[in-house]
Every structure is written in structure tokens, then in C-alpha cells.
C-alpha positions in Angstrom: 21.4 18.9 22.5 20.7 17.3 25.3 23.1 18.8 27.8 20.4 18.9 31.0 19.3 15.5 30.5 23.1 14.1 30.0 24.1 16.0 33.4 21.7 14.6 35.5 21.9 11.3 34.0 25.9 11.4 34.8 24.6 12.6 38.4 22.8 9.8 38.9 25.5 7.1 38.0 27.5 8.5 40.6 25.3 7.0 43.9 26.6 4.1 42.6 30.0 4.9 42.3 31.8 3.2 45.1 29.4 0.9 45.5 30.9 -3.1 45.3 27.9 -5.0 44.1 24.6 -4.2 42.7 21.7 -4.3 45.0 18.0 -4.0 45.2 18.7 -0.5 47.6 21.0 1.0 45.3 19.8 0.0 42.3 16.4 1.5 43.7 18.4 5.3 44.8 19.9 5.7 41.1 17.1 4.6 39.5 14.7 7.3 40.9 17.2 10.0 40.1 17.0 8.5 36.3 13.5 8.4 36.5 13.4 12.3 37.3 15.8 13.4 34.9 13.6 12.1 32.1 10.6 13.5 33.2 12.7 17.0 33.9 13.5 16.4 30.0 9.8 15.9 29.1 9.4 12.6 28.7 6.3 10.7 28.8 5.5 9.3 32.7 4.7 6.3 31.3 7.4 5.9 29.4 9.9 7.1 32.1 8.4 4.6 34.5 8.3 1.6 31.6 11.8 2.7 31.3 13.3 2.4 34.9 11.5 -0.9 35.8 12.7 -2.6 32.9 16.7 -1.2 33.6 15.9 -2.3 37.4 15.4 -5.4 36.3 17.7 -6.0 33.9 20.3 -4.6 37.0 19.3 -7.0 38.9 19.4 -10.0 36.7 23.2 -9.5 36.1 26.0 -11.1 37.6 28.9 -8.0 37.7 32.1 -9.2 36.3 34.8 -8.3 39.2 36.3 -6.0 35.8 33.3 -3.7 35.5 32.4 -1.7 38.1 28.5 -1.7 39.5 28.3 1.9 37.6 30.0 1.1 34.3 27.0 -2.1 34.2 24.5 0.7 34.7 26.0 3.3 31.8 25.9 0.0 29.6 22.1 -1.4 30.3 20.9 2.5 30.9 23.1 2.9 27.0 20.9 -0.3 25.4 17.9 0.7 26.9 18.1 4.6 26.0 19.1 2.8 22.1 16.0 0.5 22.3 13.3 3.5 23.1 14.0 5.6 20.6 13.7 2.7 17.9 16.9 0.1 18.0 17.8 -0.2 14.8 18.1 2.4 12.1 15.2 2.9 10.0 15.8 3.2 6.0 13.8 5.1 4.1 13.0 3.3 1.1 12.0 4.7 -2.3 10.9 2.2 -4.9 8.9 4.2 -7.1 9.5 5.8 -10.1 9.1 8.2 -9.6 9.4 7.9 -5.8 7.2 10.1 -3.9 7.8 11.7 -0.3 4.6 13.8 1.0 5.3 16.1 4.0 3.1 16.4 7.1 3.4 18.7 10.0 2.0 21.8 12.4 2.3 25.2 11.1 5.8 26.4 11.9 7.6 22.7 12.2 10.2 23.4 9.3 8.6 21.3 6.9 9.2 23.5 4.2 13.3 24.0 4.9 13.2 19.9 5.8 11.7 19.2 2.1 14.7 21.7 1.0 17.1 19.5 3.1 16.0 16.1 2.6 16.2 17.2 -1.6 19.7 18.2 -1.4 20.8 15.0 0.6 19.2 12.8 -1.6 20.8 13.9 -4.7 24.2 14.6 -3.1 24.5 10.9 -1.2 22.2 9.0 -3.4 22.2 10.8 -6.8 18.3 10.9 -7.2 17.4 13.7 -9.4 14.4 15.3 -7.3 11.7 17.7 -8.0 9.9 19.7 -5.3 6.1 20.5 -5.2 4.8 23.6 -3.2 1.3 22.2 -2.3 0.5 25.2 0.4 -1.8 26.9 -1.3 -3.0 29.2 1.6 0.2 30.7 2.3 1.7 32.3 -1.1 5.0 32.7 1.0 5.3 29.1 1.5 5.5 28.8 -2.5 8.3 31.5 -2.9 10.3 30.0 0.2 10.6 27.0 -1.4 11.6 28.4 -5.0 14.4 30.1 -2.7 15.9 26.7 -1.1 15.2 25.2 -4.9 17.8 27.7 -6.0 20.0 27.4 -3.3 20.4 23.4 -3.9 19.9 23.4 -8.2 16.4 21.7 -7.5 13.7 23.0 -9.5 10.4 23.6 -8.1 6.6 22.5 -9.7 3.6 25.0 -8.7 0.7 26.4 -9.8 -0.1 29.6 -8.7 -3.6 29.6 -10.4 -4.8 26.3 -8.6 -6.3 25.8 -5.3 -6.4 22.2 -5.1 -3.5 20.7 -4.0 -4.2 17.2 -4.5 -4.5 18.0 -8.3 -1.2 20.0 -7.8 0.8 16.8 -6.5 -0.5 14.8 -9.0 0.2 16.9 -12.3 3.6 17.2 -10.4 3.8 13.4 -10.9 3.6 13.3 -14.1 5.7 16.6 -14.6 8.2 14.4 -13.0 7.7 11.4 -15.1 7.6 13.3 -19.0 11.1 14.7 -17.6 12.9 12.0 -15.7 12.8 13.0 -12.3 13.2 10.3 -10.1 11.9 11.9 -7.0 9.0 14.5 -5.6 9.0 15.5 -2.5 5.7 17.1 -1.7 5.6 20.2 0.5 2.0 20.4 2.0 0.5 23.7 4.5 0.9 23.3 7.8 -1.9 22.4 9.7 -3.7 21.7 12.9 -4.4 18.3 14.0 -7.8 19.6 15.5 -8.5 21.3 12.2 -10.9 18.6 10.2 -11.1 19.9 7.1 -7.1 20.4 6.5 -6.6 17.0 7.9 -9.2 15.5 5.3 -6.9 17.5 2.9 -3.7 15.7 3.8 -5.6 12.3 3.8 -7.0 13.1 0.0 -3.5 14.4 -1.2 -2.1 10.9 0.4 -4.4 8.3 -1.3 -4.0 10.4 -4.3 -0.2 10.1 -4.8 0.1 7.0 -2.5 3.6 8.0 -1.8 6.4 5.5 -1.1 7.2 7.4 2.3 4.9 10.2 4.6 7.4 12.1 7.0 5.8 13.9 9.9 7.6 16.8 10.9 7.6 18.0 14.3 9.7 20.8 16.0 11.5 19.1 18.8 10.7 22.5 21.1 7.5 21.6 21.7 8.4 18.7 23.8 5.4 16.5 24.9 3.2 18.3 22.7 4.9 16.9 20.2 4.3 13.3 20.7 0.3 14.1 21.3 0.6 15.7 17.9 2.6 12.9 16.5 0.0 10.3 17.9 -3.1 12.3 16.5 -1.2 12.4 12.9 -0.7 8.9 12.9 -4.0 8.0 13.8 -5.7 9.5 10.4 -2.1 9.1 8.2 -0.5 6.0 9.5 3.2 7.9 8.6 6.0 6.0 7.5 8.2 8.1 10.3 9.1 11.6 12.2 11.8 14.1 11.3 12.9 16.0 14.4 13.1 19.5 13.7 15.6 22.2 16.0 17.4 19.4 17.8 19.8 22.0 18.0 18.6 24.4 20.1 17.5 24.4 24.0 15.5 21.1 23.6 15.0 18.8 26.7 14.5 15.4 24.7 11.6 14.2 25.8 10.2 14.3 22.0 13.0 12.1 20.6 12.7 9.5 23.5 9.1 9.2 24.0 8.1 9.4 20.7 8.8 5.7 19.5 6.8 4.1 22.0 4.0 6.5 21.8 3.2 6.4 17.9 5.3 2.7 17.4 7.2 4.7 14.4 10.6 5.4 14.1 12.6 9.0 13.7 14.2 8.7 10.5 15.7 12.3 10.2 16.9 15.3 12.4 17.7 18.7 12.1 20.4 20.0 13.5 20.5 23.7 12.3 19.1 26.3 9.7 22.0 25.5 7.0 20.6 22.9 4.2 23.7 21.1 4.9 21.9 20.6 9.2 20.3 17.0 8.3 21.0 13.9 9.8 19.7 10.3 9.5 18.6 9.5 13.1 21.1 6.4 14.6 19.5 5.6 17.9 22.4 3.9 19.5 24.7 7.1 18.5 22.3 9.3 20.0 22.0 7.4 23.4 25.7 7.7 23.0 25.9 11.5 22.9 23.3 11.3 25.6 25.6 9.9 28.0 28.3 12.1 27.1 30.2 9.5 25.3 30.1 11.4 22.1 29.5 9.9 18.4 32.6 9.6 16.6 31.4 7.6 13.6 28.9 10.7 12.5 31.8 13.1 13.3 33.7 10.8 10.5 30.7 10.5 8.3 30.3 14.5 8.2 34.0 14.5 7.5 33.8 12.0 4.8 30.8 14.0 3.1 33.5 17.2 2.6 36.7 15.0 1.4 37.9 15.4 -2.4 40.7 12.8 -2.9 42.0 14.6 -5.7 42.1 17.7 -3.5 43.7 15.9 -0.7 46.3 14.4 -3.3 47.3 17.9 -4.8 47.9 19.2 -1.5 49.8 16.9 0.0 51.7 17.4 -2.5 51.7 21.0 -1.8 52.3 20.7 2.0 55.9 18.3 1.0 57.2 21.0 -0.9 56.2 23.5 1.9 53.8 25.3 -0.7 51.0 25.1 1.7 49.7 28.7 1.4 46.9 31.2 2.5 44.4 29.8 -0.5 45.1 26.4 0.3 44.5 27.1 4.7 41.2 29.4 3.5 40.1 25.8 0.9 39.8 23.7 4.4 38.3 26.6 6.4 35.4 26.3 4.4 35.1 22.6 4.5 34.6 22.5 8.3 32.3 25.1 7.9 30.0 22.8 5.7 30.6 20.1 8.6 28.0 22.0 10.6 27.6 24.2 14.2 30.9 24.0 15.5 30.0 23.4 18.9 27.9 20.5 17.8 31.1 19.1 16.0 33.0 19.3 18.6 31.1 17.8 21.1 31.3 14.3 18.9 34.3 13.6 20.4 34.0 11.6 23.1 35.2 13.7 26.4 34.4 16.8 24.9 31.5 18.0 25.2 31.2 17.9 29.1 34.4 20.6 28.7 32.4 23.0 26.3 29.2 22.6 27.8 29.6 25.9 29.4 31.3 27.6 26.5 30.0 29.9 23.6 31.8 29.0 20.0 30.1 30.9 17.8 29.9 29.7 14.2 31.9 32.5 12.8 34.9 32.1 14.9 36.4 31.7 11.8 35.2 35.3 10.7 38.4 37.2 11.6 40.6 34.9 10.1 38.6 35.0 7.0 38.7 38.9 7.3 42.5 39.1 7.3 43.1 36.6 4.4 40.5 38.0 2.1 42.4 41.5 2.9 45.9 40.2 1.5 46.4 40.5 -2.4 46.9 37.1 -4.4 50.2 37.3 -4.0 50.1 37.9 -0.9 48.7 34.7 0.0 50.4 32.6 -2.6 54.0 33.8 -0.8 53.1 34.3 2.8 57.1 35.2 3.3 56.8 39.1 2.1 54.2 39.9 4.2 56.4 42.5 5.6 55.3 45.4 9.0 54.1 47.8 6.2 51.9 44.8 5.0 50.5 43.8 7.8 49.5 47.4 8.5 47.9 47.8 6.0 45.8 43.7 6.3 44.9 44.9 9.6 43.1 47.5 8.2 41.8 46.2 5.7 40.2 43.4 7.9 39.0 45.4 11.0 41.2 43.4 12.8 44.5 44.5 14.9 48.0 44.0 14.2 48.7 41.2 16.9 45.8 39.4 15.8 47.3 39.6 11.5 51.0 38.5 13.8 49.1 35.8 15.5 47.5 34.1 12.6 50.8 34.7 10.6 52.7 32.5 13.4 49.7 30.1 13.7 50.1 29.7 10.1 53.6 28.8 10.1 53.7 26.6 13.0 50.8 24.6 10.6 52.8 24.6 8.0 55.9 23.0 9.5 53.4 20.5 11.3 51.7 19.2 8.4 55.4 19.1 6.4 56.6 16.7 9.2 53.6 14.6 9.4 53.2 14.1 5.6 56.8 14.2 4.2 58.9 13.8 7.2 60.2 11.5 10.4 55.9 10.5 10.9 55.8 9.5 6.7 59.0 7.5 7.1 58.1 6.0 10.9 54.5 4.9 9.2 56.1 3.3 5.9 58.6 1.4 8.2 55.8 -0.1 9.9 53.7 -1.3 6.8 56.9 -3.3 5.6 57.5 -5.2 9.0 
């Protein structure tokens, strides 16, 4: 995400690396070099030029403390202003209704379908609503069963009518499906359309002063680039949307979308996607993602994601475990899977700051964990409950089992045990004892 624009940004910091003042001429040089990395990353002229003046002459208007370096004053304002574009603040999406209604807007082929799917799942994970999703695509019979799929996959059921053809009647006997069975949320899946295409777009409008729905997200596949803020802009026009969700942030997008966007329609992103598991939504922070724009990485979601996976009665039980060196092959397999639900782990890692300059370059596939998997799931129970009698015959026989080689069942065998007396020392051991010391001083 990102990676071009973040290079060339870092590129053009350097001119005034060195440098013991800010000056008009400098100021000038780096500031061009900006200016053509956001246009290289698809952003809006107009907004790229906006941009530049406005960090010029914010540059200019500072007195440099002789502790920050002409450079670091320029990552800071370039930081704010990156923050401001794409919206400041974090925008909320508020549901007062009961029930509350979200309708769904979008081209064909922007994801709004998997979104509603993902969007339904993090509601009644983070904020316990109990949703119900509405397949209003009546032109595309596949839409209808693709959403009954991700209902299944996330225990959400799904309202449709397979005999109707009027999807504004759809979305509002949906309403009151919701209502005579307590649902306190609909999300309204509607077809994909063009925004040159009248008739679908009078379709939308009639489904949206039907339901008048607490929230209408406009969906927009980051990929498209500038295409997708003269989309977003013609949408707005005849919906006047609450805000955008960012579709495929993940994958070889240039950015211009998510920072020309704001200014363009004056509404802010409220969601991205970062991937095709349900589990690939975030709430858009603009001043974490101008931070992962200038390669300074965004700890706080890294924590969040973490947070999301943590079961303190889990963590309880095994550090119990891990102080009487029980930690087995169960246990290491439990928190395998919970970094897998974390999301991409490429995109993981590079939310530590420093990071993801180093792996820019490198491939780490999501199912690096797939060997290791392989040779646990070839071990018997007992097997992994006592690790000590895995003896050669054994391991043979794991290797085979897995489709993996003998050094690589010897190699996670020693990896194992070196985590094992690791976590020992840091839970029970000289760490424990160093950190309680500390508290009593």
C-alpha cells in the first residue's frame, strides 16, 4: 500500500538533508519532487498543486528550532498536511435507528457485496449489533447467492425475494423483517451500477428516500485511481453519501484515490479494505495512514488488530502453562491461528515503524505458516501434548506425513524449544522477578 508514493516522498526529503535553514530555493527543489510523486500516484493536479503551495508556505512561515533539522520540519508539516487531505479527523459512522439502516452504493465490480459481508461481521463482533443483510441486486442472481455464502460464513442471516423485481419494495419489507424479529441493523446490498446509467441511478435514489437510511456508503475499488474520484463526485452529486469505503487498498494501488478523494466530493473515507478475508476491514484513521505513508508505520492499528484476537482467559491458562514448561504443540498451533486472523502478513508487519522499508522488496506469503501447520497436524495427540518422544523414527515418519523434509520437522522441533525456554524465562523467571521488583520501588 503505498510503497511508490512512500519512496519517492522519502526521495524528496533528502534535497533537504544537509541543508541548515529552510529557504525559499530549497523549499522550492523538494517541493516539486513532492508535487510529482503525487501526481505519479494519481492524484488530482489540483489537489497536488493546492497541496504543495500550502506546505510551501507553511515551510516558510516557521522558525526551525536549532533541535530539528530543516528535513525533520518538512516530514512533520508534509505528515499534517497529508493527515488534513484525506479528512483530519476520524469520521464515525453513526447509527441511530432502530433499526439502523446502511444502503450500499457502488460500480459493478467495487466489492460492495464482500464490504456489506465485512462491515456485518464487524459490527456485531466490536459493537454487538445483531444485523440482517438484504440482497437488493435483482439483475444478477449470483449477487443474491454470494451474499447467502458470506451470511453463513459470519452467522448473519440474509432477507431476499427471489420472486420480486423491485428492490425498493425488497429493502423495505426487509425493514420490517428486521423490526417483527429484533434486528438492530440492515445493511442493504444494492446492483452495481454505472453512474452514466439513468435509470439504475434513479433506482438507487428511490431505494434511498424509501428506507432513508442512517448511513449511504459508496464503495469504490481503490485500483481505479482517478477514475475513482470522478465516479465518487458523480455519486454524490444525485446521493449526497454519508462517506467512501476504499476497496483493494491492498494490492498495487498508487493512492491517488484515498488522497484526492476528500477534497474532491468534501466526504470523508470511513472504511478500507485491506484484503479478501471478512476479517480485511479497517476504520480509515487519516493521521495513521499519512503515517504509514511516510514510512513511519502505525503501531496503534498493529495493537488494535492484536487486541481484537486476545482472550484473557486464554492468556491466563497459558501462562500458566508456559511456568510449568507445559507449553506444547496445541498450545504454539492456538497462536498460529490468531496472527493469521490479524490479517496479510506483510501488511502486519510493515506497521512497525522501520519495517516496512526492509520488506518492501520481499515476498511473505500468507501461508508461510503452511509447513509448519503441515508437520503439527501430522503428529498424533500425543505427540504434541509431549513434544519430548518425538524420537528419529517419529520424525520420519512427520516428515512424511507433512510433505516436508526431516531438517525442516528438526528445525521447527529446535525452534520450538528455544520458544519454550524463552517464554518460561520471560513469564516465570529473572524478567517476572526483575518486573515485580520494579512495581514495589
Amino acid at each position: 500500500m503505498f510503497d511508490n508514493l512512500s519512496e519517492r516522498l522519502e526521495r524528496s526529503f533528502k534535497i533537504l538533508k544537509g541543508e541548515g535553514k529552510i529557504t525559499e530555493i530549497n523549499v522550492a527543489e523538494t517541493l516539486k519532487d513532492v508535487r510529482r510523486a503525487l501526481l505519479d500516484a494519481d492524484v488530482n493536479y489540483k489537489v497536488a498543486k493546492n497541496f504543495t503551495d500550502t506546505v510551501k508556505e507553511k515551510a516558510l512561515g516557521q522558525n526551525v528550532l536549532t533541535a530539528v533539522k530543516p528535513s525533520q520540519l518538512m516530514v512533520k508539516i508534509v505528515h499534517d498536511e497529508l493527515a488534513r487531505l484525506m479528512g483530519g479527523d476520524t469520521a464515525e459512522l453513526e447509527l441511530k435507528g432502530r433499526p439502523a439502516v446502511v444502503l450500499m452504493s457502488g460500480l459493478q465490480g467495487s466489492g460492495k457485496t464482500t464490504f456489506s459481508g465485512k462491515l456485518a461481521r464487524m459490527l456485531k463482533t466490536k459493537k454487538n449489533r445483531k444485523p440482517l443483510l438484504v440482497a437488493c441486486d435483482v439483475y444478477r442472481p449470483a449477487a443474491i447467492e454470494q451474499l447467502k455464502v458470506l451470511g453463513e460464513q459470519i452467522e448473519v442471516p440474509v432477507y431476499s425475494e427471489l420472486e420480486s423485481k423491485d428492490p425498493v419494495k425488497i429493502a423495505l419489507n426487509a425493514i420490517q423483517e428486521a423490526k417483527a424479529k429484533g434486528y438492530d441493523l440492515v445493511i442493504v446490498d444494492t446492483a452495481g451500477r454505472l453512474a452514466v446509467d439513468e435509470q439504475m441511478m434513479n433506482e438507487i435514489a428511490a431505494i434511498k428516500d424509501a428506507v432513508n437510511p442512517d448511513a449511504t456508503l459508496f464503495v469504490v475499488d481503490s485500483m481505479t485511481g482517478q477514475d475513482a474520484v470522478n465516479t465518487a463526485r458523480e455519486f454524490n452529486e444525485r446521493l449526497d453519501f454519508t462517506g467512501v469505503v476504499l476497496t483493494k487498498l491492498d494490492g498495487d494501488t498508487r493512492g491517488g484515490a484515498a488522497l484526492s478523494i476528500r477534497t474532491v466530493v468534501s466526504k470523508p473515507i470511513m472504511f478500507i479494505g485491506t484484503g479478501e478475508k471478512l476479517e480485511a476491514i479497517d476504520v480509515f484513521h487519516p493521521a495513521r495512514m499519512a503515517d504509514r505513508i511516510l514510512g513511519m508505520g502505525d503501531i496503534v492499528s498493529l495493537v488494535e488488530r492484536a487486541q481484537e484476537q486476545y482472550d484473557e482467559a486464554e492468556a491466563k491458562r497459558l501462562q500458566k502453562k508456559i511456568q510449568k514448561n507445559q507449553f506444547d504443540f496445541n498450545d504454539f498451533l492456538s497462536q498460529i491461528h490468531q496472527i493469521k486472523k490479524m490479517g496479510n502478513l506483510k501488511e502486519l508487519a510493515s506497521m512497525i515503524p522501520g519495517v516496512g522499508k526492509a520488506i518492501k522488496d520481499i515476498d511473505i506469503d500468507d501461508n508461510a505458516f503452511k509447513s509448519i501447520e503441515a508437520i503439527i497436524y501430522s503428529m498424533t495427540p500425543e505427540e504434541r501434548t509431549h513434544p519430548e518422544i518425538l524420537n528419529s523414527s517419529r520424525r520420519t515418519r512427520i516428515a512424511k506425513g507433512s510433505g516436508t523434509s526431516i531438517q525442516d520437522v528438526n528445525r521447527l522441533l529446535k525452534q520450538f524449544d528455544q520458544t519454550r525456554k524463552m517464554m518460561k524465562m520471560v513469564t516465570g523467571g529473572k524478567v517476572a522477578g526483575m518486573m515485580q521488583r520494579m512495581k514495589k520501588r
